[in-house]
Structure formats: structure tokens, C-alpha cells
C-alpha positions as CSV (number, residue, x, y, z in Angstrom):
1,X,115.8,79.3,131.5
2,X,115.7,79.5,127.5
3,X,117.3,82.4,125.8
4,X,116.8,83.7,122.5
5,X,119.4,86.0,121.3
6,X,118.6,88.3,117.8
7,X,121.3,90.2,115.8
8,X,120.6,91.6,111.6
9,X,117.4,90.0,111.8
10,X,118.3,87.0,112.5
11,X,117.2,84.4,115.3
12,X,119.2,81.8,117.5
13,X,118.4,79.5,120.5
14,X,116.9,78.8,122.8
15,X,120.6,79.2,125.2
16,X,120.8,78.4,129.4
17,X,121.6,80.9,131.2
18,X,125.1,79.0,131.7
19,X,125.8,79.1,127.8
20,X,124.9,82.8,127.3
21,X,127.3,84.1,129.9
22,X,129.4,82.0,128.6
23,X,129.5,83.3,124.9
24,X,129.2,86.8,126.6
25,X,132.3,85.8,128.3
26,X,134.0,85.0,125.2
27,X,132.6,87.8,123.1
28,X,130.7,85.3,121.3
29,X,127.8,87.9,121.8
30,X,127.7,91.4,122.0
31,X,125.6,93.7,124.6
32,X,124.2,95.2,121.3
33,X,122.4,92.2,120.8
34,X,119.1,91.6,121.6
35,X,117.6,88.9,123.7
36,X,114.2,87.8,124.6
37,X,112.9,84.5,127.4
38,X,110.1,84.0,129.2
39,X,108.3,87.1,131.3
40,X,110.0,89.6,129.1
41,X,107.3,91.8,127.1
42,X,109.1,92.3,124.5
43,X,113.0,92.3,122.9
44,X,115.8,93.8,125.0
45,X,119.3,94.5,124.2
46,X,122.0,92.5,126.4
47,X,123.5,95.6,127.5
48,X,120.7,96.9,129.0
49,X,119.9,93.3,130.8
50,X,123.4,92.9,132.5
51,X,123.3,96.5,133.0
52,X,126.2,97.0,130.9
53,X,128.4,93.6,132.6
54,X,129.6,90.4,130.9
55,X,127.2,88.1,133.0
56,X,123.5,88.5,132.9
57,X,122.0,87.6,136.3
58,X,118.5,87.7,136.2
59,X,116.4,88.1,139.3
60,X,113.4,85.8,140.1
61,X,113.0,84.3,136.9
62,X,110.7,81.4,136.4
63,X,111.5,78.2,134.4
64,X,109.7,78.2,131.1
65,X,107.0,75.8,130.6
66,X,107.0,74.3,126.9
67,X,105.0,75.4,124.3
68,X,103.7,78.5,125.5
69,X,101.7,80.1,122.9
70,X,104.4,83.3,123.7
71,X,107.8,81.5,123.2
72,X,109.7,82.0,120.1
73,X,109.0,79.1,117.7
74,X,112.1,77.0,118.5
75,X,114.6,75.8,116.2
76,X,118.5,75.0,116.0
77,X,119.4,76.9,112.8
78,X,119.0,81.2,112.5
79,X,115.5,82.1,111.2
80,X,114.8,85.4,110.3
81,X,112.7,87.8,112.6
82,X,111.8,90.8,113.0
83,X,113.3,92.1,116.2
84,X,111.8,94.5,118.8
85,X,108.5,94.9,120.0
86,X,107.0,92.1,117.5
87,X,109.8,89.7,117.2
88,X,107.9,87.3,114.5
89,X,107.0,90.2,112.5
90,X,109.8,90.2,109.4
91,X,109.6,93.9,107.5
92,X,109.3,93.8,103.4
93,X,112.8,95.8,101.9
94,X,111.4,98.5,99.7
95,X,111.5,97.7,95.9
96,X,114.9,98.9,94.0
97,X,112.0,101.0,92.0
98,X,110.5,102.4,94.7
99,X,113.1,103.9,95.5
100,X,114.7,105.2,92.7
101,X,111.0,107.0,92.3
102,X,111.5,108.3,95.8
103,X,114.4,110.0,94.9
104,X,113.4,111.0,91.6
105,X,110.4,113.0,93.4
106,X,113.4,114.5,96.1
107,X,115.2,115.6,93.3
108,X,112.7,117.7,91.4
109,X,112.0,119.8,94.6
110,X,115.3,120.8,93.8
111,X,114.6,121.9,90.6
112,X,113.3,125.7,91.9
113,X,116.2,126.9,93.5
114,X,118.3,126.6,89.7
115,X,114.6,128.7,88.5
116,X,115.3,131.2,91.4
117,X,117.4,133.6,89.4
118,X,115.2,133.7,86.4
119,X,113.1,135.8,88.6
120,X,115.8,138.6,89.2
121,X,117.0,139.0,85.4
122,X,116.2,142.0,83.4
123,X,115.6,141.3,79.7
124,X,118.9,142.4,78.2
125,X,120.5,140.3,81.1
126,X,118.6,137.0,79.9
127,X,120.3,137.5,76.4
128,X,123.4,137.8,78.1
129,X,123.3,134.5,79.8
130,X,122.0,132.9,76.6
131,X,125.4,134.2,75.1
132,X,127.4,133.1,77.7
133,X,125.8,129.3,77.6
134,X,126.3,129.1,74.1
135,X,130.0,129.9,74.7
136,X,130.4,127.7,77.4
137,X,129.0,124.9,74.8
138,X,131.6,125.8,72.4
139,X,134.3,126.7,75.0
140,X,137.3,124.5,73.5
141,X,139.4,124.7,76.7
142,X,138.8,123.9,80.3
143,X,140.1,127.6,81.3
144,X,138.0,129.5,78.8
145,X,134.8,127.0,80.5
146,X,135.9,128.6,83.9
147,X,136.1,132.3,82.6
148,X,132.5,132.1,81.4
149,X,131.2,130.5,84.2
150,X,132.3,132.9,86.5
151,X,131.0,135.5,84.1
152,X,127.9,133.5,84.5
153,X,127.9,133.4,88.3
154,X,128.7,137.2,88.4
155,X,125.4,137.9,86.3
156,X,122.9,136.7,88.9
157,X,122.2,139.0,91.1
158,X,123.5,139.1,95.0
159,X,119.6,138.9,95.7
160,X,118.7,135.6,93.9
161,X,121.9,133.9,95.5
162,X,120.1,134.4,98.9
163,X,117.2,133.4,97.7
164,X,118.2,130.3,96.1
165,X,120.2,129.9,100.0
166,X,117.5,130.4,101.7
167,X,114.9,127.9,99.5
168,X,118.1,125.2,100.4
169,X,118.1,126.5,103.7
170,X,114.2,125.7,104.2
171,X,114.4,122.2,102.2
172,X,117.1,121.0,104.2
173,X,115.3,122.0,107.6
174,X,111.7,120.0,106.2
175,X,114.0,117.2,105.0
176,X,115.2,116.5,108.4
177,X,112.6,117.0,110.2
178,X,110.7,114.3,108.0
179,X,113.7,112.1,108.4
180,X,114.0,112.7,112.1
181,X,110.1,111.9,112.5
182,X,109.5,109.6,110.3
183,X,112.3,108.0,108.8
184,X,110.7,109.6,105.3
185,X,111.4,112.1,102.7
186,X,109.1,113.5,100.9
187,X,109.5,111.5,98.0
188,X,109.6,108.5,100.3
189,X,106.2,109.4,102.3
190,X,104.7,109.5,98.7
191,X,105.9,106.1,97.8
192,X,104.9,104.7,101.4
193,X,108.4,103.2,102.0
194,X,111.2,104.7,105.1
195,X,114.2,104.7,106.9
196,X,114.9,102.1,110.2
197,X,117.9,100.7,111.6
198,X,119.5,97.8,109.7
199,X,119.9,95.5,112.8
200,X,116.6,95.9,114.6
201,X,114.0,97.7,112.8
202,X,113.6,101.0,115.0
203,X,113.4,104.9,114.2
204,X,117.0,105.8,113.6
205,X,118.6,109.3,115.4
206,X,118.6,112.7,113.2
207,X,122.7,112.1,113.2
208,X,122.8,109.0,111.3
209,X,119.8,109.7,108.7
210,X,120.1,113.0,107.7
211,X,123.9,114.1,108.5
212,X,125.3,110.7,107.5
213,X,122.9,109.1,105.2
214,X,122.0,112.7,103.4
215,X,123.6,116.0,104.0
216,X,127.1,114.3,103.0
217,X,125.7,112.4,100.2
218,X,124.0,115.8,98.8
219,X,127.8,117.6,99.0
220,X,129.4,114.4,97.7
221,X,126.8,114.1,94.6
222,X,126.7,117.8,93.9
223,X,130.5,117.7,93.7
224,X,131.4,114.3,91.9
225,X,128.2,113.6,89.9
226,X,127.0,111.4,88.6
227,X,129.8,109.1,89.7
228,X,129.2,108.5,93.0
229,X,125.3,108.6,92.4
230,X,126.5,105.4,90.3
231,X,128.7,103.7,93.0
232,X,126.4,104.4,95.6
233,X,123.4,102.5,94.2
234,X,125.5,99.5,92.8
235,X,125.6,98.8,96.6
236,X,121.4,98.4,96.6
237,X,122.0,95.7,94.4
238,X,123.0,93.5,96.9
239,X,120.6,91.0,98.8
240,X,119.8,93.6,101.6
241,X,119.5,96.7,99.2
242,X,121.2,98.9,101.3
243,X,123.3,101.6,99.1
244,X,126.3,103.0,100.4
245,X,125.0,105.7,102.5
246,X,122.5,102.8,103.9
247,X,125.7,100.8,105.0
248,X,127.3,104.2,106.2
249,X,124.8,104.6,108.3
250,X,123.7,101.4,109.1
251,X,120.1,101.8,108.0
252,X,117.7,100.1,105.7
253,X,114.9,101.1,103.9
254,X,111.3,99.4,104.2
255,X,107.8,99.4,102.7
256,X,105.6,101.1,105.8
């Protein structure tokens, strides 16, 4: 029996049967990785073969007769793959531009909720808050800055504060539900790129991109900006572009 084993996107065999359980033995290999040999349809992880053991014993198994037009291409060194359900099919990373342009576009929905209270101002209340900006400009200490901001806060009405929490309430709740589905924001379904897992390629759970890859990002950006915006795209200059809430949550991002 020949084995193929896959981990990052990344190929390596063919193994006996002898040699796999042997590296599983020695925690050369992991369950999490993915193997594929003759009379499998399609990519499995180890775990789910040995049924969660260190020693894959398969049951009625064939040997494999060379060349098949379904074997992997054989070769001694790791080739890249794409693993999963098409194992020769290798996904293009999404272009550092397209995805700065994604999140350009995600930002800008933004943009209403800061209009929101604009829409709950009287006339004499606008001048005041044109005052109180123009002070804040000028402000020559950080405790005066603090004392007109709250002044600032304390103008807007209780109603446009639950309005502006609502319109977050109801972006966040599309935004996950995109991300959930599809792997796509709305800035991302626009520029036709998404979301997978970094090791093999597959729709990744609403915990991992939306609480870890986004919500957290959103407080940490809102409340250190813009230096962690900066750090966490240094990281997508890397060879796999993955920022630092890609490598916290172990995802990629794709052309579809």
C-alpha cells in the first residue's frame, strides 16, 4: 500500500503502511494530517482513519497498481497541493491589493454610524459641536482634550447613541453571517477573493473567522489605531500573506 500524507499544502510520499505507523508512532505525523492511497475518494485526515489511534489498520485494502491515472503524481521531495476533495488543485493567495480594497470597501460601511447623530441635532446644537471641535483642535493639554470630549459625547442625544448601536448591532450580525457562509465580507464578495483554512483549504467555523479573525481585531483597531492596523498587515508581507489575525486564526485568504 502507498500512502500520501498532506500538511500546509504540501505533499509527501508515497509511505508503506509499515513507515506511516511508524512516524505516527513517533509523532513524526500528526492525526491532523491528511492522507490519501488507493480506493479513497478523496483526502482524509489521519485521525479520522485510525479512528483517533496511533496505528492505521486499514481493512481490505488492495495493493495499488502503478500508474493509475488516480494516484498522486509520485515524487520524493514535498510538492505543493491543494488538499481535500481535489488534491492537485493548488488555490491562488489573494493579491496584497485586493485586499487592502476589500477592506477599504468594509470600512466605509462604517462610515454611517459616525453620520447617525447628525440626524438628531437641532441647529443651535450643530454650532455647538462645531465649537467644541475647534476647541478640541486647539486644546493645549491632554485633560482639557478629555473635558470637551465628554462635553462632545454628552451633546448627542441618548436616541442617536442607540441608533448608532443598533446600525453596529445589524453590521456585525450581516458580517458574520457572510463570514460564516461564505468565508466573505462584503468588501471581499465584491473583490471575488475569501476566507479558508490555512492548512487544507476548507470553510472555516464562525469562532475562528469572525470572533478571532474580526470582532477582536475591530476592538483592538478601534482602541490602538492605527498602530496595530500597521503591525497587523506587515505580517501579509510574508510569502503566505497571512496578517496577524490570519495567523491567529489560522486562515488564509484566496481568489474564489
Amino acid at each position: 500500500m502507498q500512502i500520501y500524507l498532506a500538511r500546509d499544502n504540501q505533499q509527501a510520499g508515497p509511505y508503506t503502511l509499515e513507515q506511516l505507523n511508524q512516524m505516527l508512532a513517533s509523532q513524526q505525523v500528526m492525526l491532523t494530517d491528511l492522507a490519501w492511497h488507493q480506493g479513497m475518494p478523496e483526502w482524509k485526515a489521519l485521525g479520522e482513519l485510525t479512528k483517533g489511534k496511533l496505528v492505521y489498520e486499514p481493512v481490505g485494502y488492495t495493493a495499488p497498481t502503478p500508474f493509475l491515472e488516480k494516484t498522486p503524481l509520485q515524487n520524493s521531495t514535498m510538492g505543493k497541493v491543494q488538499s481535500g476533495k481535489k488534491p492537485t488543485q493548488n488555490s491562488e493567495l489573494a493579491s496584497i491589493t485586493t485586499r487592502i480594497l476589500a477592506k477599504i470597501i468594509d470600512l466605509l460601511l462604517w462610515l454611517p454610524a459616525a453620520a447617525i447623530p447628525s440626524f438628531f441635532l437641532k441647529p443651535d446644537q450643530f454650532n455647538q459641536l462645531s465649537d467644541i471641535q475647534q476647541k478640541m483642535q486647539s486644546a493645549d493639554t491632554s485633560t482639557q482634550a478629555v473635558q470637551l470630549q465628554q462635553e462632545l459625547f454628552t451633546l448627542i442625544p441618548i436616541e442617536a447613541w442607540q441608533a448608532m448601536f443598533v446600525y453596529i448591532i445589524i453590521m456585525l450580525g450581516i458580517q458574520a453571517f457572510m463570514l460564516a457562509k461564505s468565508g466573505q465580507s462584503i468588501g471581499k464578495k465584491l473583490t471575488k477573493i475569501k476566507i479558508v483554512d490555512a492548512e487544507n483549504g476548507e470553510k472555516v467555523s464562525l469562532m475562528r473567522v469572525f470572533t478571532l479573525r474580526s470582532f477582536i481585531f475591530i476592538i483592538l483597531n478601534m482602541l490602538f489605531m492605527p498602530l496595530i492596523t500597521i503591525i497587523d498587515h506587515v505580517f501579509a508581507l510574508s510569502e503566505k500573506r497571512q496578517t496577524l489575525h490570519d495567523k491567529l486564526a489560522k486562515t488564509k485568504v484566496i481568489k474564489q
